[in-house]
Structures are given as C-alpha cells and as structure tokens.
N, C-alpha and C positions, 0 to 999 in steps of 0.2 A: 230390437231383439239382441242378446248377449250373442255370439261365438262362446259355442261348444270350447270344452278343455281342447280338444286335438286341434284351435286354431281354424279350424276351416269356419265361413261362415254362413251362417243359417240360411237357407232360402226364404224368399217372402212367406207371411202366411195367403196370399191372393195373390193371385199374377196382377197385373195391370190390363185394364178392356185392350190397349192396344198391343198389349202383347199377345191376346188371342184372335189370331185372323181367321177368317170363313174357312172352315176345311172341305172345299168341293173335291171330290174323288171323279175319277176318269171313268173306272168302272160302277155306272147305273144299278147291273147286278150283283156287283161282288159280294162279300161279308164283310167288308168296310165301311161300304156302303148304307148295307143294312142297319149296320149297329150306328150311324152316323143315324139315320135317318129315327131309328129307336131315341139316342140320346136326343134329336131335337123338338122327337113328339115330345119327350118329360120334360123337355124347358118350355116348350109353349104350353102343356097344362101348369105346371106350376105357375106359369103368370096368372093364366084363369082364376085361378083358388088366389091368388094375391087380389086379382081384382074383387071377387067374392067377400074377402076378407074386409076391401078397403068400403067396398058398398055400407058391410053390416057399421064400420067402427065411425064412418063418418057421420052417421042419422044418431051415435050414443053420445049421450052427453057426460059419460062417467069416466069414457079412456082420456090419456091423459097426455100433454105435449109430447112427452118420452114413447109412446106405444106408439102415436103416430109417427114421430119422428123415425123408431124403425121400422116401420111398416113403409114410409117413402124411399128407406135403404132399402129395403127387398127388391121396392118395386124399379125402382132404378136401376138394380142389378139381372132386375128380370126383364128390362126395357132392351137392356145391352145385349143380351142372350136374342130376346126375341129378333132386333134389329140384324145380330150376327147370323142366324137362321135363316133371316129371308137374303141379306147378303149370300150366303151358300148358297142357297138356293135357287136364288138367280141369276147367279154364275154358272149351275150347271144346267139349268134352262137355255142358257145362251148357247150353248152345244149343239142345239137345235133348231132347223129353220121354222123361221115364223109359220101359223097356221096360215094355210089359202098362198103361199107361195110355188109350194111345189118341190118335188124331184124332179131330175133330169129329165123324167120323161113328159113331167107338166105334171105328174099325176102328185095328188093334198098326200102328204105323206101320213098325215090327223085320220083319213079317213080310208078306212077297209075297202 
C-alpha cells in the first residue's frame, strides 16, 4: 500500500490474528462487557452461516476452485474469531471457583 501525500504511512488493511488478544473484562456486568459479549455472539453466528454455506457449495459440482478457495478464507478467519472467543471466555471463567468446590463457608457457590 502507497503512503498518503503528508508522508505518514497507511495502516494495515487487517490487523494480524496475533495482534488481536482475548479481551476479557473485569467487570461480568458492565457495558463493556455487554457489548463484548454482543460482538462475540456475531462472530460465532457468522461462522454458523459459513459453515451453512460450506455444506451447500461442497455437494455442487458447479462452484468453482476460486469460490471455494474464499470460502476457506472466510472460514479460517472465522476459526480465528471463534478460537479468540472461547480464549475470552475462558479467561474470565477462571475468575471463578470450580463448581462443587465451595466458598468459605463449604457452601456450592453454583447453587442457591
């Protein structure tokens, strides 16, 4: 990619997978939180509909090396997503003690 006239130069058009790590949040409740958990239900359905998509085009004998070839970019990029999803997510699972262990007082912190 060129640099702009003023010299500075263009950022990537994609970050790189390892430049986006898990973003677990402290606060369960917050509105960071929320929208974190919002953005990751749209990346796990959008893999869905990839895999959807990959069911229908592999039984066609009409699509052609190029349609599947980006149909296995998608879905690589949707592997990466989905894999960074449950990495968050169970990172802030570990926040929590295991079920059937207990609080201080013995008592299943899981159960009412």
């Amino acid at each position: 990619m060129n640099a702009p006239a003023t010299g500075v130069p263009c950022p990537p058009t994609r970050p790189e997978p390892a430049a986006r790590p898990p973003l677990p949040t402290r606060d369960a409740a917050g509105r960071a939180s929320r929208l974190l958990h919002r953005v990751e239900d749209v990346q796990l359905d959008a893999a869905l509909v990839l895999l959807g998509h990959a069911a229908d085009m592999v039984d066609d004998r009409r699509v052609t090396d190029d349609q599947l070839r980006y149909l296995v970019r998608r879905m690589a990029e949707a592997l990466r997503e989905v894999h960074r999803v449950a990495e968050a997510r169970g990172a802030r699972l570990s926040a929590f003690p295991p079920v059937g262990e207990g609080g201080p007082d013995g008592a299943d912190p899981a159960v009412p």
